[in-house]
C-alpha positions in Angstrom: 79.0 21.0 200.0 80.3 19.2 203.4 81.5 16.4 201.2 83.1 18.3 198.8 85.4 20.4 201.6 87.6 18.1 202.8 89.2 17.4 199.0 91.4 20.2 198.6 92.7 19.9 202.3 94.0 16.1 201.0 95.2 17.0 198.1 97.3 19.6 199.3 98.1 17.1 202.4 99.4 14.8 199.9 100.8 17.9 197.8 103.1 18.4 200.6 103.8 15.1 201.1 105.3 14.7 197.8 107.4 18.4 198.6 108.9 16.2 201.1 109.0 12.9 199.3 111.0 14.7 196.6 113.2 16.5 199.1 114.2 13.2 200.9 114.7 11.7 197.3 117.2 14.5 196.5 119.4 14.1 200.1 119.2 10.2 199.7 120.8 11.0 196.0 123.2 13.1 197.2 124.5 11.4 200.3 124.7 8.3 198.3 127.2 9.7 195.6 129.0 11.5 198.7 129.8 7.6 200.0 130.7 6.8 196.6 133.2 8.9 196.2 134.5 8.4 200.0 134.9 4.6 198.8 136.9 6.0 195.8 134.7 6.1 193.3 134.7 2.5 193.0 137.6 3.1 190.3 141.4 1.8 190.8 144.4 3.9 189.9 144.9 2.3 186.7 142.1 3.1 185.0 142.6 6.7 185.8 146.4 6.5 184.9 147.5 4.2 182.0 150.3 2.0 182.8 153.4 1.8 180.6 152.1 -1.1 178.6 149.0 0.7 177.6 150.3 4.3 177.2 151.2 3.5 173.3 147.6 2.8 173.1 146.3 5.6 174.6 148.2 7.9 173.1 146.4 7.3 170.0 143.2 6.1 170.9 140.4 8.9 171.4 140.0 8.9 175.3 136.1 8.4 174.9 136.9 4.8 173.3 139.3 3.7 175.9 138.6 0.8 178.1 138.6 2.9 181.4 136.6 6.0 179.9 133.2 4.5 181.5 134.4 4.3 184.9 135.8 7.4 184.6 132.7 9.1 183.3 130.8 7.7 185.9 133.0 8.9 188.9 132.9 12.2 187.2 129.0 12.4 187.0 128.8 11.2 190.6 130.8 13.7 191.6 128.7 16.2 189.8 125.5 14.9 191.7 127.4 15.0 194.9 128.2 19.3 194.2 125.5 20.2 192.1 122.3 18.7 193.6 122.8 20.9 197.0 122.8 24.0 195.3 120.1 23.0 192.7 117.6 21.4 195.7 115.7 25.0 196.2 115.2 25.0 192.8 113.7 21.7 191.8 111.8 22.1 194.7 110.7 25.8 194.0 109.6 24.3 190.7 107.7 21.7 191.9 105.7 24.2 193.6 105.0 26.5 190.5 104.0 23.3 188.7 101.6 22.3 191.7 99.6 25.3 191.2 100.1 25.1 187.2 99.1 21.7 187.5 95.1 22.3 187.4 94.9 22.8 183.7 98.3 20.8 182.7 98.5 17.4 182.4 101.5 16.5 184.4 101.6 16.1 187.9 103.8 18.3 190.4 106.6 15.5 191.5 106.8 13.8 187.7 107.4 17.5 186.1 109.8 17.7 189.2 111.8 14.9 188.4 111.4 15.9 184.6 113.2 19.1 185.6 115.5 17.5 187.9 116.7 15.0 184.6 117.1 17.9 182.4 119.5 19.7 184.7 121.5 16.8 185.6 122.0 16.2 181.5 124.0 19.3 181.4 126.4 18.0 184.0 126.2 14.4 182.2 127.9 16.1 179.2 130.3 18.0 181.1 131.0 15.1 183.0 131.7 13.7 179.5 134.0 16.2 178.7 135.7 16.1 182.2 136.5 12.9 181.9 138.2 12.9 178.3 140.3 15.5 179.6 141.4 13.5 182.7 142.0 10.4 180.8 144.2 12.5 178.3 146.1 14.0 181.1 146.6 10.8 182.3 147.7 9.4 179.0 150.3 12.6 179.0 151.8 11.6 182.2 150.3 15.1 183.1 148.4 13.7 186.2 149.8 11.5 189.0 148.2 8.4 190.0 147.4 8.9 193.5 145.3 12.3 194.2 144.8 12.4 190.3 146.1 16.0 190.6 148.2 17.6 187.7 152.2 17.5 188.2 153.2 20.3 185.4 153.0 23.7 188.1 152.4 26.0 185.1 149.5 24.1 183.7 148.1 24.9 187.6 149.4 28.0 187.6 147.2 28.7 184.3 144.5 27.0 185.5 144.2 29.4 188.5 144.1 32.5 186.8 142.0 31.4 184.2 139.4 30.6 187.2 139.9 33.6 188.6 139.5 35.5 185.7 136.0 34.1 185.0 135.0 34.7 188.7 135.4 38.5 187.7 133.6 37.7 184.3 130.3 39.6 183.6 130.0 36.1 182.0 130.0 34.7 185.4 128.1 37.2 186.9 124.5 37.0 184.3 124.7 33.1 184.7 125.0 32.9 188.7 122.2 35.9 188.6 119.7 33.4 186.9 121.3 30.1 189.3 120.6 32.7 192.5 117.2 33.6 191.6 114.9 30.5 190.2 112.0 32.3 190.4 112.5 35.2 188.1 114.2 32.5 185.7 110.8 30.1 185.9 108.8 33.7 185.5 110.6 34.6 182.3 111.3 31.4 181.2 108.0 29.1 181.6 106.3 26.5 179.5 103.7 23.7 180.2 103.8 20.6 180.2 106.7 17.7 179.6 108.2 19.7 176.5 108.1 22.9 179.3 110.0 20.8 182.5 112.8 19.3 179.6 113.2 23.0 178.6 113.1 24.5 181.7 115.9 21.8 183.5 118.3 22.3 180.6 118.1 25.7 180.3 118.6 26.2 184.4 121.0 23.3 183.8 123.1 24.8 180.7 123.4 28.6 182.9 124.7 26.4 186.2 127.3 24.7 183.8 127.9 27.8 182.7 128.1 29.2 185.9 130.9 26.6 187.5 132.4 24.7 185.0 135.7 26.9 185.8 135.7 26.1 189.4 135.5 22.6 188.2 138.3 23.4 186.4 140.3 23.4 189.8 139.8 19.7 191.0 142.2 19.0 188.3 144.5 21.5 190.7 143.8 20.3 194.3 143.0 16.5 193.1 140.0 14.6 190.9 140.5 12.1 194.3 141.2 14.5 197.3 137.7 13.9 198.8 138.8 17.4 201.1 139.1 19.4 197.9 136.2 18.4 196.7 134.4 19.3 199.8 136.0 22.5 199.6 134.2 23.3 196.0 131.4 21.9 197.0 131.0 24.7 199.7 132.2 27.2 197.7 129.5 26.5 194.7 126.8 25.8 197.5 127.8 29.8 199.2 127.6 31.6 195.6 124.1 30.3 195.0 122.3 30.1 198.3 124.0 32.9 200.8 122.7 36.7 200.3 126.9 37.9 200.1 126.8 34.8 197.5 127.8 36.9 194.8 130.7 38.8 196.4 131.9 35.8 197.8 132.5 34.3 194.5 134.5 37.6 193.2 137.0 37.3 196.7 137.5 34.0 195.7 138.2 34.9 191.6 141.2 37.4 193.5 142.6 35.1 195.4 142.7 32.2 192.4 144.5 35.1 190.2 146.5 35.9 193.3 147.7 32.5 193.6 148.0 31.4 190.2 150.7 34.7 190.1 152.8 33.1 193.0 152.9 30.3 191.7 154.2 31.8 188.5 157.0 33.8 190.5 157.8 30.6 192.5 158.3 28.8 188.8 160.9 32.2 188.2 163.0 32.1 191.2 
């Protein structure tokens, strides 16, 4: 009995060790895509905005099969990393911890169903990332973007963008998918299965509702600049306040009034 005692003690030692292993993991992900994008991404202007010579071939080329469309895909899916993982951290972690005391009578162990998890989240923002950056590489190909913050130049495309956003704050939409990004543990409760299958299942469902939840606020980069590193910041916050602060959820409808309240003075300033 004496020899049997101290196992449970290490294993929950070591348990916690890996809580903290896959916390440091996370921050380490994070702050490296945050230095990526302060070094720009590692992507020059042109690739983001075809020059004159190219623009015939862009204009008919699908922006998926352009030269610069992997660069741009990956700036866009760092940049996802870099204002998703924050707000996603509690979960993968609060998961981690389900799946440590699940783990018993599954065969997966807590930190691999973790990182299981943690890859079918971050597949959601892969293919929005995929999207994002066909739309920017259009843009670009439009002359609707301008080279240096990557920004759009047309005042009533922002303008449309804005309300748009701000309508969707104010969504019941929005308000059912930041519900289930706000409280992990009654999504894992309703939502569980074992196993590999259960952690794929689980990260791209928690994953699909956070896309859901944001993509619209995404939207806005394309407002305030793909490269203003500021902006980005500013998101970042933003997304990181709806899903973690108690007032998360009213904080995210102010902001939906003052988008549509912007995006109608910047109408009017179009009129007069």
């Amino acid at each position: 009995m004496a020899e049997g005692n101290p196992e449970p003690s290490v294993l929950r030692q070591l348990l916690r060790r890996e809580r903290l292993i896959t916390l440091a993991g996370l921050l380490l992900l994070c702050a490296l895509a945050w230095l990526y994008l302060a070094n720009g991404a590692g992507m020059a202007m042109d690739e983001a905005m075809p020059s004159d010579g190219r623009m015939a071939m862009d204009m008919v080329v699908p922006p998926m099969a352009r030269p610069g469309f992997l660069l741009v895909l990956i700036m866009w899916f760092v940049m996802m990393l870099a204002m998703m993982l924050p707000s996603a951290a509690p979960a993968i972690l609060l998961y981690e911890r389900v799946q440590e005391r699940a783990a018993a009578s599954e065969a997966v162990s807590p930190p691999a169903s973790a990182l299981v998890f943690a890859a079918g989240y971050l597949l959601c923002w892969f293919l929005f990332s995929t999207m994002a950056a066909s739309i920017q590489l259009w843009l670009g190909a439009e002359r609707l973007i301008e080279p240096a913050r990557l920004g759009l130049t047309d005042r009533t495309a922002m303008a449309l963008i804005l309300l748009a956003t701000g309508a969707y704050q104010l969504s019941p939409l929005k308000s059912v998918c930041l519900s289930h990004c706000r409280s992990p543990a009654s999504f894992f409760a309703r939502h569980w299965r074992p196993g590999w299958a259960g952690a794929v299942r689980l990260g791209l469902w928690h994953g699909a509702f956070c896309v859901a939840c944001c993509w619209a606020l995404m939207l806005l980069l394309f407002v305030g600049g793909v490269m203003n590193l500021a902006w980005v910041a500013v998101l970042s916050l933003l997304v990181l306040a709806e899903k973690l602060l108690p007032f998360g959820a009213t904080i995210g409808r102010v902001i939906g009034v003052l988008l549509i309240a912007a995006g109608v003075g910047t109408l009017l300033e179009l009129v007069f």
